[in-house]
LOZA-459451 format. One record per atom (N, C-alpha, C): residue in one letter; x, y, z. Coordinates in steps of 0.05 Angstrom, whole numbers, padded with zeros to 5 digits, always signed. Layout:
<recs>
AXYZ ...
</recs>
This chain:
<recs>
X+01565+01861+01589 X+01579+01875+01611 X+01568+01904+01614 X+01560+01913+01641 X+01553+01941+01643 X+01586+01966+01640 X+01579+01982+01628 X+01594+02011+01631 X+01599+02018+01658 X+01628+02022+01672 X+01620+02027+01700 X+01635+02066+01690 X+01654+02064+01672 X+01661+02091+01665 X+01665+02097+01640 X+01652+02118+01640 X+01648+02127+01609 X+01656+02157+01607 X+01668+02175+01584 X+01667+02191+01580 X+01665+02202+01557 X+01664+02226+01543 X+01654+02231+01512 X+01662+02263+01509 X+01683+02264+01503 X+01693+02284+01487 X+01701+02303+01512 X+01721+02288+01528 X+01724+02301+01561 X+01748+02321+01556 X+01736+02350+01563 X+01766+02363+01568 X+01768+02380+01594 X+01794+02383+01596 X+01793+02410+01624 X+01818+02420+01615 X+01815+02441+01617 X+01834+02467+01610 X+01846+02480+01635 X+01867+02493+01636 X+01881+02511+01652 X+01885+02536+01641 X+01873+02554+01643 X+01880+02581+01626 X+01883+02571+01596 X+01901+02578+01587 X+01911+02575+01554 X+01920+02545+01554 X+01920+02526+01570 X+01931+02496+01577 X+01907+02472+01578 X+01916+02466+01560 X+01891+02441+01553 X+01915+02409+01565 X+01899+02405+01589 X+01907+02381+01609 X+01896+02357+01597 X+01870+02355+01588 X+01850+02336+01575 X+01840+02335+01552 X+01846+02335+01528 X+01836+02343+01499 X+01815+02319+01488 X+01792+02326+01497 X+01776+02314+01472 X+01774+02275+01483 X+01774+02267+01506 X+01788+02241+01520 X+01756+02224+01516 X+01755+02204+01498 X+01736+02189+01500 X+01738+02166+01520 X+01730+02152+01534 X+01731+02128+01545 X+01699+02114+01552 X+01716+02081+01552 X+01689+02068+01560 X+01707+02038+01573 X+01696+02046+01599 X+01710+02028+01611 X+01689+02001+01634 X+01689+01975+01629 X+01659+01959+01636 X+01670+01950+01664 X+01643+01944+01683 X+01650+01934+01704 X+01674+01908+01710 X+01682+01911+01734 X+01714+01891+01730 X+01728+01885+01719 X+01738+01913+01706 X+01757+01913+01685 X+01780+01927+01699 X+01797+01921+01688 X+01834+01940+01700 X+01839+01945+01679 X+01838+01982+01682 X+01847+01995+01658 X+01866+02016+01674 X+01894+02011+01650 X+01916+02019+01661 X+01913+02045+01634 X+01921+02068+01657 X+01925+02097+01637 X+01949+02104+01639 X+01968+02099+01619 X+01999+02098+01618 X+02005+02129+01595 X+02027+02138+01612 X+02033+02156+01599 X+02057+02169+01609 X+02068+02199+01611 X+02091+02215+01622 X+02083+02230+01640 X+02090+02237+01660 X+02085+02257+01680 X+02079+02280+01675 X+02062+02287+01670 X+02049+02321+01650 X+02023+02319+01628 X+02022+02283+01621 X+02007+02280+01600 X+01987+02282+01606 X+01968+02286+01623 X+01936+02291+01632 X+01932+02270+01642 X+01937+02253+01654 X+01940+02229+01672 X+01912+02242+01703 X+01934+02252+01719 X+01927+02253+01745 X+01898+02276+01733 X+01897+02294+01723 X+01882+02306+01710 X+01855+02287+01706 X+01853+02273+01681 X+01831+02254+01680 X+01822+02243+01700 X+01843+02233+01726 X+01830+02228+01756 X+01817+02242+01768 X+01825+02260+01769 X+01815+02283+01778 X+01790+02289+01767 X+01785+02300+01745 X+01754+02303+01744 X+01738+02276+01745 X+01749+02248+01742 X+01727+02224+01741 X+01717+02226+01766 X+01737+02235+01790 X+01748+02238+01818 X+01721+02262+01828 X+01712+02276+01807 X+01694+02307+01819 X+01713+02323+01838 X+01744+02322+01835 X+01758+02340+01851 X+01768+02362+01822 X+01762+02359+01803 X+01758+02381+01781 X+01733+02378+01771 X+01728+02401+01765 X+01700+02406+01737 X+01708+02403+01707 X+01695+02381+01697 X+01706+02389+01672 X+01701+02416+01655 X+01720+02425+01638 X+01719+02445+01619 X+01693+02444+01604 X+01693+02416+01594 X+01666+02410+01564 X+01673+02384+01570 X+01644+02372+01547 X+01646+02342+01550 X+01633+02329+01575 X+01628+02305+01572 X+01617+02298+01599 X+01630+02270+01605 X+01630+02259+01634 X+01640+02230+01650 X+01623+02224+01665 X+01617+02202+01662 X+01596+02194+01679 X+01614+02164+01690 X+01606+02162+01722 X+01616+02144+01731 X+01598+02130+01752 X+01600+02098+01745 X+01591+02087+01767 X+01555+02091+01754 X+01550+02101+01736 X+01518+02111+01729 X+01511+02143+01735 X+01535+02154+01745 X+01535+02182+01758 X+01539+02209+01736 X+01532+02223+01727 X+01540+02246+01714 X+01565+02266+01742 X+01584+02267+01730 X+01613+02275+01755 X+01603+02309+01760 X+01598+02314+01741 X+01583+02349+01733 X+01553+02346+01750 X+01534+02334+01755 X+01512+02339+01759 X+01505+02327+01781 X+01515+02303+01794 X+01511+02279+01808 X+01542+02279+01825 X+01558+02307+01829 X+01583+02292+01839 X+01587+02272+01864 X+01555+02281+01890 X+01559+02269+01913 X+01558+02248+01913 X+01536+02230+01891 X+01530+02195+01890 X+01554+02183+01873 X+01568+02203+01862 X+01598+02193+01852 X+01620+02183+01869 X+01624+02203+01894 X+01639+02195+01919 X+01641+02183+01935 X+01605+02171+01938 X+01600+02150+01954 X+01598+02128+01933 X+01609+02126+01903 X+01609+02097+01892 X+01634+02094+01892 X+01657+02108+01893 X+01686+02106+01889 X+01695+02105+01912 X+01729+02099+01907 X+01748+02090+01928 X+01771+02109+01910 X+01781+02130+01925 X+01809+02140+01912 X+01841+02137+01929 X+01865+02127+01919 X+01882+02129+01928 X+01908+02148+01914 X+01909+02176+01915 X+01917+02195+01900 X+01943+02184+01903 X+01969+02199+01890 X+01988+02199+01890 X+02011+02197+01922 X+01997+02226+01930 X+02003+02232+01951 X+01978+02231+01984 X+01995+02212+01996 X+01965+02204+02016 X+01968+02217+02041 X+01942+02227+02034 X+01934+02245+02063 X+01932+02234+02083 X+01946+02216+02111 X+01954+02209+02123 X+01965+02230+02147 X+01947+02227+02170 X+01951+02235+02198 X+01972+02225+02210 X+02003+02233+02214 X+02019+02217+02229 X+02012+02211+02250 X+02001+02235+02270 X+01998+02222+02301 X+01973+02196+02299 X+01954+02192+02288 X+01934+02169+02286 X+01950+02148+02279 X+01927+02119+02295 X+01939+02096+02281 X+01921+02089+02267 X+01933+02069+02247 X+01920+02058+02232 X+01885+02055+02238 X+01891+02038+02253 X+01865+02036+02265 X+01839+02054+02267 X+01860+02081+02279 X+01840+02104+02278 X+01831+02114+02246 X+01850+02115+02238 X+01841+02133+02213 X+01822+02108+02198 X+01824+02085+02201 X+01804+02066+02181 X+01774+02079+02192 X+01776+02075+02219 X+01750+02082+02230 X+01739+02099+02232 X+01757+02130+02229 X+01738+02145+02226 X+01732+02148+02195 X+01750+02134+02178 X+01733+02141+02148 X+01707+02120+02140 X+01716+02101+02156 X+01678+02087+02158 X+01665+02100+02171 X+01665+02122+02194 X+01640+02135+02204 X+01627+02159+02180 X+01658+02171+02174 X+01643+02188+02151 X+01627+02183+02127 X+01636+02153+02129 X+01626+02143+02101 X+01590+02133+02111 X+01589+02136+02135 X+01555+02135+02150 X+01562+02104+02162 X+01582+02090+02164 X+01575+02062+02161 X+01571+02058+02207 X+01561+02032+02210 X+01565+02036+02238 X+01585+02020+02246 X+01591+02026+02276 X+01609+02015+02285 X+01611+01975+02288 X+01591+01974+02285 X+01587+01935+02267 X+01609+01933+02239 X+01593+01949+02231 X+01597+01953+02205 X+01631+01955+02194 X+01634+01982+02208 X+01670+01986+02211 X+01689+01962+02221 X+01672+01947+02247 X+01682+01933+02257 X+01691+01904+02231 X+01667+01901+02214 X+01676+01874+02191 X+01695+01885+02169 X+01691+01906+02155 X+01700+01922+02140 X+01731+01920+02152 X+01742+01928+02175 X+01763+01927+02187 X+01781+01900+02180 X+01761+01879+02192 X+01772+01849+02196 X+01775+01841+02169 X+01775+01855+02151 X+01765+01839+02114 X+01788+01852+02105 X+01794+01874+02113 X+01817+01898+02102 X+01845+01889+02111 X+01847+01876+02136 X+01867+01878+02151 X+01878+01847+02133 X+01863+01828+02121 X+01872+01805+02110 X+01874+01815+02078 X+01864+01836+02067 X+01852+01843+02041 X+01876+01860+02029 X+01878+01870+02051 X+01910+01890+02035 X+01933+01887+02057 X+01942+01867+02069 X+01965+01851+02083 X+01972+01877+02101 X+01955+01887+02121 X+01969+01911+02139 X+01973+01895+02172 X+01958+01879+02182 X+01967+01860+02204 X+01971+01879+02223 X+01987+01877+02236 X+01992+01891+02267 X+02000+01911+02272 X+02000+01923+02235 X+02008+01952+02240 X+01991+01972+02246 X+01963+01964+02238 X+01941+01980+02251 X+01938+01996+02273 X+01958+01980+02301 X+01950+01996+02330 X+01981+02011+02329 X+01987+02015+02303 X+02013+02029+02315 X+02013+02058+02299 X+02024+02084+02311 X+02020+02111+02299 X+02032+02108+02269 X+02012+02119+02259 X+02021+02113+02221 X+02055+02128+02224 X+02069+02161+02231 X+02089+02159+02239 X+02110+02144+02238 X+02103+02114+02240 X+02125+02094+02244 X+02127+02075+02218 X+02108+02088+02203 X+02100+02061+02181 X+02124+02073+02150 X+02132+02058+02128 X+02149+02051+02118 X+02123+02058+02099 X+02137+02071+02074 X+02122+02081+02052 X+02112+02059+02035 X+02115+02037+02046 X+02093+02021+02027 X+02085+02014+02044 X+02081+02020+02074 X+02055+02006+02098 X+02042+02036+02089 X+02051+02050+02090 X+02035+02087+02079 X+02013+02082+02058 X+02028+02062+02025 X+02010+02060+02019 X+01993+02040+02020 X+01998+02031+02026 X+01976+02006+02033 X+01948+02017+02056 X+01959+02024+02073 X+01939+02043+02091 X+01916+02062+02073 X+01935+02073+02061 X+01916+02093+02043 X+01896+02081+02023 X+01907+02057+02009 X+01890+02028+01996 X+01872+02022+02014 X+01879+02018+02030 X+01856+02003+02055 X+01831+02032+02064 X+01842+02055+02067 X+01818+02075+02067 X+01807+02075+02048 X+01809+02075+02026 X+01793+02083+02003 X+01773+02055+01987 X+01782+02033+02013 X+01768+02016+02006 X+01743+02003+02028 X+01748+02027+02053 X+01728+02019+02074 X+01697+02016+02071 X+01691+02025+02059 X+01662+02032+02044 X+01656+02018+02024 X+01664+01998+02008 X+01668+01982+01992 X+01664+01991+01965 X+01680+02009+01956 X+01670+02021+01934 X+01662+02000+01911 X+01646+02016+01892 X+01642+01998+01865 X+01664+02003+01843 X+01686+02022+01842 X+01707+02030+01821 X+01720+02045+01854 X+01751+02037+01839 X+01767+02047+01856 X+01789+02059+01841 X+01804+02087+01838 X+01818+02105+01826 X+01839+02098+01834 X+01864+02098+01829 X+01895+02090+01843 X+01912+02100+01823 X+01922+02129+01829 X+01935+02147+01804 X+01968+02138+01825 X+01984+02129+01805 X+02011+02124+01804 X+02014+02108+01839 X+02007+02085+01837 X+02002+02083+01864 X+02033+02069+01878 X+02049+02062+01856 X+02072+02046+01863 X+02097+02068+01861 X+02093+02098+01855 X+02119+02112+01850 X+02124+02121+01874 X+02155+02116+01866 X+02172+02116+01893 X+02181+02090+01910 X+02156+02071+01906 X+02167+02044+01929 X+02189+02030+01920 X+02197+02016+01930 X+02221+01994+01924 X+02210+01976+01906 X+02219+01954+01891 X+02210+01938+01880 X+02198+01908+01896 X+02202+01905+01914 X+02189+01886+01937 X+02161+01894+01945 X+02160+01920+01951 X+02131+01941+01965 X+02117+01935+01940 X+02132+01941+01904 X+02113+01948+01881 X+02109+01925+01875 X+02111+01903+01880 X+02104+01874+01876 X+02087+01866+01896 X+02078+01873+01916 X+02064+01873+01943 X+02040+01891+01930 X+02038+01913+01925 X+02017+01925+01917 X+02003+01912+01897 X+02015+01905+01866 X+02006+01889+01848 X+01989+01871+01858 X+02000+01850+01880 X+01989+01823+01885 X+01956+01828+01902 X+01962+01858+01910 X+01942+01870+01934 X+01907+01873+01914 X+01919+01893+01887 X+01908+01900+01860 X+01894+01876+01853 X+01909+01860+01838 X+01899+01835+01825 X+01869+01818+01849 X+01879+01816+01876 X+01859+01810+01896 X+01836+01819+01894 X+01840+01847+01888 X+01818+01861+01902 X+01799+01865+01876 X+01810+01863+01848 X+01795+01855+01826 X+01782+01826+01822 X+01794+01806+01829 X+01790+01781+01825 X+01769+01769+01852 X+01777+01784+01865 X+01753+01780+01890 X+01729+01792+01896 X+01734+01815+01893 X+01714+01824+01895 X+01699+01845+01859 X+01708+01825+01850 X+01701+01843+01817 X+01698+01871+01812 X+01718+01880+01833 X+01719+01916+01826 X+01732+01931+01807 X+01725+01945+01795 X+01725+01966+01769 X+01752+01988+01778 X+01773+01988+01772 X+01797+02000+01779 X+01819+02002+01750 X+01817+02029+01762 X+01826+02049+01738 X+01849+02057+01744 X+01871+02050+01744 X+01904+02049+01743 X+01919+02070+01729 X+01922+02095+01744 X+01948+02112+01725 X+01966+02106+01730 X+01989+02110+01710 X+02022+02094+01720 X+02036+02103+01697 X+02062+02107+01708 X+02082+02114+01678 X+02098+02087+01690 X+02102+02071+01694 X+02108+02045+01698 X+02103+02024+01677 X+02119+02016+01661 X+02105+02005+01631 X+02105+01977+01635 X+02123+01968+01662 X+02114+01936+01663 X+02092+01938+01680 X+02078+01954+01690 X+02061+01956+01719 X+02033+01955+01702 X+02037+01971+01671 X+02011+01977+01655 X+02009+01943+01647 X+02033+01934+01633 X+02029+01907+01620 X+02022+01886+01637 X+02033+01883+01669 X+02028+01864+01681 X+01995+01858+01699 X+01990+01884+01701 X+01961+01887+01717 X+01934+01894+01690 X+01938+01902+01674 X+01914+01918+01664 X+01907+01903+01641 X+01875+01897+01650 X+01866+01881+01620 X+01867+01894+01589 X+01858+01922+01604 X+01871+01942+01572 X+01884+01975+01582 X+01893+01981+01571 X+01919+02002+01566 X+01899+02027+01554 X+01902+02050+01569 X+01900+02074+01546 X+01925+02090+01546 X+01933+02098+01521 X+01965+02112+01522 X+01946+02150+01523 X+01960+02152+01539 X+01959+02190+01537 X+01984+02206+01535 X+01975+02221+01516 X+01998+02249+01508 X+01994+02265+01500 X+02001+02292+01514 X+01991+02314+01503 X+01960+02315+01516 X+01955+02308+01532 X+01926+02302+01529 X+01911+02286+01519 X+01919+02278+01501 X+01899+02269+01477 X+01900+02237+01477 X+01887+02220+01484 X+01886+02186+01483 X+01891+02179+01447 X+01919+02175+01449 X+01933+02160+01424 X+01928+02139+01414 X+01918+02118+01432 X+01924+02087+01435 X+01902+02078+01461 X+01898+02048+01445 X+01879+02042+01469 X+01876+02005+01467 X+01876+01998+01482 X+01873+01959+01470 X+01882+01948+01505 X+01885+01916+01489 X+01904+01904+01517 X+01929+01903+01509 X+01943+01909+01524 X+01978+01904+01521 X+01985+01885+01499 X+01981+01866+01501 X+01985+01847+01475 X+01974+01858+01447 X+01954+01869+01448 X+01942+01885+01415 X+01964+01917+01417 X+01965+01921+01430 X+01982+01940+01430 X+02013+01938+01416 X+02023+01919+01435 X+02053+01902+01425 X+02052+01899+01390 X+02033+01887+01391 X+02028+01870+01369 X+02030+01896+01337 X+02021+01912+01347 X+02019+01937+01319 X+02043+01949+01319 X+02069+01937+01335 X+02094+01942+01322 X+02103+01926+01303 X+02086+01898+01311 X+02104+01885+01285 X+02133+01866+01283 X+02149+01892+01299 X+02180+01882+01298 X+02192+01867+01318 X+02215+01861+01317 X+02234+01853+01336 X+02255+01875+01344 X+02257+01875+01366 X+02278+01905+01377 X+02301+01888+01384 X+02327+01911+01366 X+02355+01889+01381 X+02368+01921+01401 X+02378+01908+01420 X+02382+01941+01444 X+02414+01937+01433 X+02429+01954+01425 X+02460+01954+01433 X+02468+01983+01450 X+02488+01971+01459 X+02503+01990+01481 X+02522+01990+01471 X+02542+02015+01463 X+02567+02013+01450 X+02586+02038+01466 X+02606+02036+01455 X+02635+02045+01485 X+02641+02075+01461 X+02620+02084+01463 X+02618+02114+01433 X+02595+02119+01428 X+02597+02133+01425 X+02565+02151+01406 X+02564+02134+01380 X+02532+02121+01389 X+02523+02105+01369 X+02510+02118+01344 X+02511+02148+01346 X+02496+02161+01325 X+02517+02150+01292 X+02545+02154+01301 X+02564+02145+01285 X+02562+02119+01262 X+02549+02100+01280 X+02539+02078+01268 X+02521+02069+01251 X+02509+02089+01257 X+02474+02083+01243 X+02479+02087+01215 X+02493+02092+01194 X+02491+02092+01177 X+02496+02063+01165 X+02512+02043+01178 X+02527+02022+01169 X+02496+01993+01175 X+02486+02005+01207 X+02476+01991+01218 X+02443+01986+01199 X+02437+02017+01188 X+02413+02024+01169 X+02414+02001+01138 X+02439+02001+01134 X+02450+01988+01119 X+02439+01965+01112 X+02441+01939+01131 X+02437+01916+01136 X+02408+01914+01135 X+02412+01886+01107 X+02386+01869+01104 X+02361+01858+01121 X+02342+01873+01116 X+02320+01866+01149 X+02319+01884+01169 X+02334+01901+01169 X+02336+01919+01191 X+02310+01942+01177 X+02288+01952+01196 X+02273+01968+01194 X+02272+01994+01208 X+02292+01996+01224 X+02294+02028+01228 X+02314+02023+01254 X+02329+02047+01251 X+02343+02053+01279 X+02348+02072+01293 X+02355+02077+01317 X+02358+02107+01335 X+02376+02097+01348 X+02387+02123+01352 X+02415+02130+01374 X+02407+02148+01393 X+02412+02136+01420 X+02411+02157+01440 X+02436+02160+01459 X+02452+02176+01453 X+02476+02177+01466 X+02493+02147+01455 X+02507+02132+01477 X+02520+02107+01471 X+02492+02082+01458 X+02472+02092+01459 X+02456+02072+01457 X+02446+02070+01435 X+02440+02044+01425 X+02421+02045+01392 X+02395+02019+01393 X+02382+02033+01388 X+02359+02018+01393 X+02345+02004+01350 X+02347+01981+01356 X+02345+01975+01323 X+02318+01954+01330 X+02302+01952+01301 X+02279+01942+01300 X+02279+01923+01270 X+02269+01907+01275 X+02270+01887+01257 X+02248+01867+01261 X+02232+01853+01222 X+02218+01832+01227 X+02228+01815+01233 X+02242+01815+01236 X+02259+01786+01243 X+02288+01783+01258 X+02282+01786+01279 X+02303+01795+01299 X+02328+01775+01297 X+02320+01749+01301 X+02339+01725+01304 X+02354+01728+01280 X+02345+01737+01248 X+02366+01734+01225 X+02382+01758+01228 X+02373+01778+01240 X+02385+01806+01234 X+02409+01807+01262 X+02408+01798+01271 X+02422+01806+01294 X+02451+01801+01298 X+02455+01776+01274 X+02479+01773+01272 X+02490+01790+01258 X+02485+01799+01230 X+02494+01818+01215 X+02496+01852+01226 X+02473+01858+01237 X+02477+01881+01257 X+02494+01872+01271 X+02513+01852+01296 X+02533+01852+01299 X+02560+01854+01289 X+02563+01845+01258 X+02590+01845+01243 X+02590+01877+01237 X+02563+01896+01229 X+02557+01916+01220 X+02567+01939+01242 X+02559+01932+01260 X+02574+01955+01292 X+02611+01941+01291 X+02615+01922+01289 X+02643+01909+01291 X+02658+01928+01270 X+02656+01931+01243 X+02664+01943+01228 X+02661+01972+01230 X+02643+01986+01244 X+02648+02013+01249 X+02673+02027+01265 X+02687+02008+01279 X+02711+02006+01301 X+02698+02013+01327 X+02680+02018+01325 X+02666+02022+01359 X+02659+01995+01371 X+02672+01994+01395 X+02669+01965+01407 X+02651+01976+01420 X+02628+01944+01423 X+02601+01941+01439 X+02609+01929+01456 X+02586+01934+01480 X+02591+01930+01496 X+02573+01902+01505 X+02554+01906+01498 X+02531+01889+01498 X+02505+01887+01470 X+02494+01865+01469 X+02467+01863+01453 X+02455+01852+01452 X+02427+01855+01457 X+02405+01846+01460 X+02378+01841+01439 X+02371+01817+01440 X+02349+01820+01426 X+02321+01812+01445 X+02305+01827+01430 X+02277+01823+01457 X+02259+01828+01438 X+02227+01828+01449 X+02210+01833+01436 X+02198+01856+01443 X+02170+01876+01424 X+02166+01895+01425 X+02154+01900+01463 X+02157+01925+01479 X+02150+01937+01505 X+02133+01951+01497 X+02111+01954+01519 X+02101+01982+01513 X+02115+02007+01505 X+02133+02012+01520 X+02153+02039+01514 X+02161+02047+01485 X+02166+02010+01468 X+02163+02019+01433 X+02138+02021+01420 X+02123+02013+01436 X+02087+02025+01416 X+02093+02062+01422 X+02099+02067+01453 X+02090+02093+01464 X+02115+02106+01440 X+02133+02099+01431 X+02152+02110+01417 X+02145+02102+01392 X+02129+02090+01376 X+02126+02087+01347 X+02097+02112+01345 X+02078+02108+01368 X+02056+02127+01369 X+02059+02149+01369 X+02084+02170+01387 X+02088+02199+01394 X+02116+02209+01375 X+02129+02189+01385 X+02162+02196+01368 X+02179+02199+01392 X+02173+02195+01417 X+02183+02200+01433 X+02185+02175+01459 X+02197+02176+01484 X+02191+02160+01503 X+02181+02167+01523 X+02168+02152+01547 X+02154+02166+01568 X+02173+02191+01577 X+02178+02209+01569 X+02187+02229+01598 X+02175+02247+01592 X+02165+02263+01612 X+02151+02295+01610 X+02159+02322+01581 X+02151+02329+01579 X+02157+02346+01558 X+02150+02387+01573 X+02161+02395+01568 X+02160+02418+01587 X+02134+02430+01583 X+02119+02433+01562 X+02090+02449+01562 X+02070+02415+01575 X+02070+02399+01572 X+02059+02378+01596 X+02063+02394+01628 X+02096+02391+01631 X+02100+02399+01662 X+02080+02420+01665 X+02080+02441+01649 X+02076+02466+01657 X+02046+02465+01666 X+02032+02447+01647 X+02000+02445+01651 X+01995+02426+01686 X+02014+02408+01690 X+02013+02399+01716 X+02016+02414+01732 X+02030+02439+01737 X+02041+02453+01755 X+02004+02475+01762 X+02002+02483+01734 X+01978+02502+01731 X+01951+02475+01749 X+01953+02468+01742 X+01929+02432+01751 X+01939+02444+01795 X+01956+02435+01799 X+01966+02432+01818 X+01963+02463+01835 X+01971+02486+01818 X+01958+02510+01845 X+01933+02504+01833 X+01914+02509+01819 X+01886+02506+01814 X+01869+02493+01834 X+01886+02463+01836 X+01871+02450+01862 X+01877+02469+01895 X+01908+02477+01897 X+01917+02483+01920 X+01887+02515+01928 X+01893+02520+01909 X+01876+02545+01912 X+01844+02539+01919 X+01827+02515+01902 X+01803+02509+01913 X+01794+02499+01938 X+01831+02485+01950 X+01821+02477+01979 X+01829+02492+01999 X+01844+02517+01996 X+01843+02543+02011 X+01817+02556+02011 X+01800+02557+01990 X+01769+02563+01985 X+01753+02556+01992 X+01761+02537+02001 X+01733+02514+02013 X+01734+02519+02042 
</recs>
């Protein structure tokens, strides 16, 4: 299999704010690699320079065969990006905006014209095309914005958090859109998402980021798998911190946490433990409410790897915010 993205010791800095620390990757043609992490962790960041809409700090990415630093123009014309937030003309319709991003893209009006007919079945937009985007429903928004960044037929296509915000009907509609557009046309698509069933259900392999720094890396299943345990969830009608000493207690049980009413317990062997961790919360006098046993999520690798769970951490935010005028400021410059 060829390399379609590669990178080697990638960073970008913000003043005193390191967004990207040190980020190796190697990612091969028609692969779905999902980059899962917290909102702050260098996510949209790493898009961004694979993207040539940042310079990297140090380190180099090469994409598509492209150096992003040296080669950014033959980089733009190999990719397809669908950012977070899509730049979308209300008064245009669909229609218009496909067509004029195939003229920019050089292609001709033949050309636009098939590209059009392939898109309109390829990412389910139908008859919304002749109507002012204006009227369209944030998952016809994104889907439109899918369908531009795919007029030109890229060879790797970027899609940073492409499902936040939709309903869960729209984020099952997108998925099915994803999976197509890999399986059909063998395209190289690189998935950011703090979505941890969105990482497990679409992506042949997973990179975890935090802090910057790529923690973790495999397919979802090798990932799962290096916990080991069985997780039992209880919900209890009290602060479960109370418990944990009784619950720590019990034979088989390998570690536990309390978060507010909640306790999250881990075990090799979930099915033997779960009864006794029940008599074990019974005897504390705190009535449960519920309990569950399941198997390891991404969210317990991302929590056995950091110590923590996906949510932002304030020096993350802060580096997003610095990322975010940085860009605002380059395209007032331009």
């Amino acid at each position: 299999m060829r390399t379609t993205i590669s990178t080697e010791k990638l960073v970008r800095q913000f003043d005193s704010l390191t967004a990207v620390d040190e980020v190796d990757l190697e990612i091969e043609q028609g692969e779905i690699y999902g980059f899962l992490g917290p909102n702050g962790a260098g996510k949209s960041t790493t898009v961004r320079v694979l993207c040539t809409l940042l310079a990297p700090t140090s380190g180099r990415a090469v994409v598509a065969g492209y150096d992003v630093a040296t080669d950014p123009g033959k980089v733009r014309l190999s990719i397809g990006v669908a950012l977070q937030e899509a730049a979308l003309d209300p008064k245009q319709t669909g229609d218009e905006l496909l067509r004029l991003q195939g003229r920019l893209y050089g292609l001709s009006k033949d050309e636009v014209d098939r590209r059009l007919a392939d898109l309109a079945q390829l990412v389910d937009i139908g008859d919304a095309l002749g109507r002012p985007i204006s009227t369209y429903s944030g998952g016809m928004k994104r889907r439109l914005d899918l369908a531009a960044a795919l007029v030109h037929n890229p060879q790797v296509l970027f899609l940073d958090e492409p499902t936040t915000g939709l309903d869960p009907v729209s984020r099952a509609r997108v998925w099915e859109e994803v999976r197509r557009l890999n399986q059909d046309l063998d395209m190289t698509i690189f998935l950011t998402t703090q979505y941890l069933e969105e990482a497990d259900e679409l992506a042949d392999r997973v990179g975890i980021i935090n802090g910057g720094k790529l923690v973790a890396e495999g397919t979802p299943f090798e990932l799962k798998r290096r916990i080991g345990n069985d997780v039992i969830f209880a919900r209890l009608d009290g602060d479960a911190a109370g418990a944990c000493p009784m619950v720590e207690a019990v034979a088989g049980v390998a570690g536990v946490e309390a978060r507010g009413n909640e306790m999250v317990i881990t075990a090799a062997e979930g099915t033997a433990v779960i009864g006794p961790v029940a008599v074990a919360l019974n005897n504390c006098g705190i009535p449960v409410r519920d309990l569950t046993l399941r198997t390891p999520t991404l969210d317990d690798v991302f929590l056995e790897l950091t110590g923590t769970h996906i949510q932002p951490s304030d020096e993350a935010m802060e580096a997003e915010l610095a990322e975010m005028t940085e860009i605002d400021t380059m395209e007032v410059g331009s």
